[in-house]
N, C-alpha and C positions, 0 to 999 in steps of 0.2 A: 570589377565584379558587377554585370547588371543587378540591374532592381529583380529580375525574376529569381536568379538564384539568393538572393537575401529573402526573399517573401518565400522561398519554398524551406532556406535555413530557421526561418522562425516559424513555421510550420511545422514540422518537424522535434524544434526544440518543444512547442507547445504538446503536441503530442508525446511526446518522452516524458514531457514533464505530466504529463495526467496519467502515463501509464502509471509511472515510477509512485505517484501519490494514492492509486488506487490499488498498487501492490502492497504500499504502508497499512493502509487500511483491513487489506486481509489479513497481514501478520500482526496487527494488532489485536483482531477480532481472534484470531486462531490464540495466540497467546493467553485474553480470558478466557477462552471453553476450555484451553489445555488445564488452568490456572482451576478454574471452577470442577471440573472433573477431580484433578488432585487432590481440592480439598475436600469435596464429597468421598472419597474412595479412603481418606483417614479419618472419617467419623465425622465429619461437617465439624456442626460446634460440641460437641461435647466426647 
């Protein structure tokens, strides 16, 4: 295996991996507005 195909393998992994963390990120954010919406639409608190 040259050096170049391992620098373009961890290139690549680096990128998956930032996609894959900034995908977490929207589905965490989508999950409270879904979250926050639900609880507004049953009366908030009271």
């Amino acid at each position: 295996m040259s050096i170049g195909v391992i620098i373009i393998a961890i290139i690549a992994a680096f990128l998956a991996f930032r996609f894959i963390a900034g995908m977490v990120k929207f589905v965490v954010l989508g999950a409270i507005v879904i979250a926050v919406a639900v609880f507004l639409m049953n009366g908030g608190l009271g």
